[in-house]
N, C-alpha and C positions, 0 to 999 in steps of 0.2 A: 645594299646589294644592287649592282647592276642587274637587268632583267632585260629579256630580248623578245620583239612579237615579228615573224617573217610575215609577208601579207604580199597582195599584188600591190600596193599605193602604201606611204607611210599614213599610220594609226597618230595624229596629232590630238583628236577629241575621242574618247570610248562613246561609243553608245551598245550600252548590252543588249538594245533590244534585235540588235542584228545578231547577235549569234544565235549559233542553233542550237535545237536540242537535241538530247540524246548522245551526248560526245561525253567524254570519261566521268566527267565531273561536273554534267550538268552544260546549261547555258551559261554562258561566263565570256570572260575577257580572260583568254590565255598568256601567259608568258613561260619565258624557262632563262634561267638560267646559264645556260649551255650557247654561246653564240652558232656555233656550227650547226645545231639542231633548227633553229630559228632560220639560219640561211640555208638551211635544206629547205625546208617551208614555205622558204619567201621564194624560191625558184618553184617550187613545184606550184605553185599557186600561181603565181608570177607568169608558167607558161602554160595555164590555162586561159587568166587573161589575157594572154597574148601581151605583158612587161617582162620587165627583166628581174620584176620583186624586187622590195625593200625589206630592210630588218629596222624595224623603230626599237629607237633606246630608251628604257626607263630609269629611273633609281626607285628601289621598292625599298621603303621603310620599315626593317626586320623588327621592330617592337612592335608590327600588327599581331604575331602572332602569342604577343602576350599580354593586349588589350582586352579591359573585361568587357568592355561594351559591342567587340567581335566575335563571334561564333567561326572557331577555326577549326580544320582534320586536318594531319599530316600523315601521311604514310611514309615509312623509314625505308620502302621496297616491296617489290612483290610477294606479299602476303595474302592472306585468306581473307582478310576483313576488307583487303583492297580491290580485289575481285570481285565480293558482295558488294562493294560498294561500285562498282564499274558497270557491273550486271545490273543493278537495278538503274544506274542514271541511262544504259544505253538500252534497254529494254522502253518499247514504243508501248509497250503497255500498261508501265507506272505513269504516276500523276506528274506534270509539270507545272511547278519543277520539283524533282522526285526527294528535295530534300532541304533544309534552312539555314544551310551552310554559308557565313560570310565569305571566308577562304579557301579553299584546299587546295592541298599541296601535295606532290607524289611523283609517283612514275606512270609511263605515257603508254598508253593500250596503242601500239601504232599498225600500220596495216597487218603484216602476218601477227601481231598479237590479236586484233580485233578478227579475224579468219577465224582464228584459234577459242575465241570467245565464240562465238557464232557456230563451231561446234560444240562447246561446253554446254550451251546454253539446247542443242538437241540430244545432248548425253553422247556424244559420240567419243568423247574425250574425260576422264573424271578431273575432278578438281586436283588431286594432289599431282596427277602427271601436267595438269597444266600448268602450274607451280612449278614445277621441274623443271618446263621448258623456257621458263624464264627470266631462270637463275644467272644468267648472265648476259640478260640484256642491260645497257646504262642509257637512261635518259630524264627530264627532270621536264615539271610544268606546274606551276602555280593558276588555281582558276580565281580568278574575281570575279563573285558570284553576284553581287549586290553593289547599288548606287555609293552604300556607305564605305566598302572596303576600298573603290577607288579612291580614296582620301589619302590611303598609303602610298599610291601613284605619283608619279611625277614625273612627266614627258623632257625629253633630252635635246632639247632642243638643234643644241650644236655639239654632237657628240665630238669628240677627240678621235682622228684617227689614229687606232691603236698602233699601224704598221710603222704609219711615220715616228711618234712617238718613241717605240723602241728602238727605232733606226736613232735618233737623236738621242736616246738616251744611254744607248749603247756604246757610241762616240766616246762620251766623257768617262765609260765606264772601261771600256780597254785600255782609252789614255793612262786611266790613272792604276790597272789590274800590272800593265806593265812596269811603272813607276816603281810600285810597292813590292812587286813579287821579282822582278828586275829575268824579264823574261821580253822575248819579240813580239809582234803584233800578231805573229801567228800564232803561236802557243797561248798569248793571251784570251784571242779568240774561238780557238779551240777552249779551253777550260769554260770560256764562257758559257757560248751556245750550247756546251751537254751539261751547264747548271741546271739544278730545280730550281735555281732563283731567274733565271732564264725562263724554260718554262711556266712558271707564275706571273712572269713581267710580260710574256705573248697571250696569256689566260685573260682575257676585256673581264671576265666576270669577277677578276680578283682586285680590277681595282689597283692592283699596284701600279701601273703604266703613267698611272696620276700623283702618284710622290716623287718628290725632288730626288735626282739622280744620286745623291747623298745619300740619301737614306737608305737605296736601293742596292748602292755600293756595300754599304756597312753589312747588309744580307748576304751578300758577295761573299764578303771578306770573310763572313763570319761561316759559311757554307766551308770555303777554301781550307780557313782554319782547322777545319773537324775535321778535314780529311777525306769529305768527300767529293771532291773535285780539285784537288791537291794539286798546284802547277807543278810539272817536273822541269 
């Protein structure tokens, strides 16, 4: 899995002992998922150093989380145990660090959620309306908590630009969309751009941007086929 960290400077070496505590899940080395979350991040941070922010690339190696010699939590969403678990790592009055977690993994207490915690935590708000209110937020953050789980890391040294990438890969992909479906360059590029295999090919964190234009064709064609994006 591709993995993103926004910062004012790119993140080349971790060292955990700079981060803070008291943040969702502990002191840790964060990433998500999500590039756009990350490049929110890397700006907001970015203009308080007074940069323009980076987003560092990692590749995170998804059998950490079924390693026995790792101590993992995952949370599927905002849930109750996720909360307890938020509440006690940002609460200044538990122990540091508030828990022996190698990884976790979850959704992101972000500013108006952490408000919102901050009255939970004077009772001004109960726990299930709090949960109510957070029923449709989306966001995604892995912590590496410990020296050992960075061994799942692997910094990106010379990431691929995604833009160009599909710019290039889209070339050969109208070329040949026209070919087979025997339609203009415009119609081909219409069915294109409102594919889901489009949007998975512009998705960094899916990875596909880096399979041979063939293969991403054959997704194409086979999207086309079913009918759901059916050239006329």
């Amino acid at each position: 899995m591709v993995v993103f960290h926004g910062s004012y400077t790119a993140i080349t070496e971790i060292d955990l002992t700079k981060g803070r505590d008291n943040l969702d899940f502990g002191r840790g080395f964060y990433v998500t998922n999500i590039r756009s979350q990350a490049e929110y991040w890397a700006e907001r941070v970015g203009r308080h150093h007074k940069t323009s922010g980076v987003v560092s690339e990692f590749e995170f190696y998804e059998n950490a989380f079924s390693r026995f010699e790792l101590k993992v939590l995952r949370f599927s969403g905002y849930t109750e145990q996720w909360l307890d678990f938020v509440v006690l790592n940002r609460n200044p009055q538990s122990p540091t660090p508030a828990h022996d977690y190698d990884i976790v993994e979850g959704p992101v207490a972000d500013d108006k959620i952490s408000r919102n915690v901050t009255k939970y935590l004077k009772g001004k708000i109960s726990k299930d309306r709090f949960l109510e209110m957070l029923r449709h937020s989306e966001n995604h953050q892995i912590c590496f908590c410990t020296i050992q789980s960075l061994q799942m890391l692997d910094y990106v040294e010379n990431p691929k630009d995604v833009e160009y990438e599909v710019s290039e890969i889209g070339e050969s992909l109208l070329g040949q969309l026209s070919l087979d479906f025997s339609i203009d360059d415009e119609t081909a590029a219409d069915k294109f751009f409102s594919s889901k295999t489009f949007a998975q090919l512009t998705d960094a964190s899916t990875g596909l941007y880096k399979k041979p234009w063939q293969d991403i064709y054959e997704m194409l064609k086979a999207e086309l086929g079913n009918g759901t994006a059916r050239p006329s």
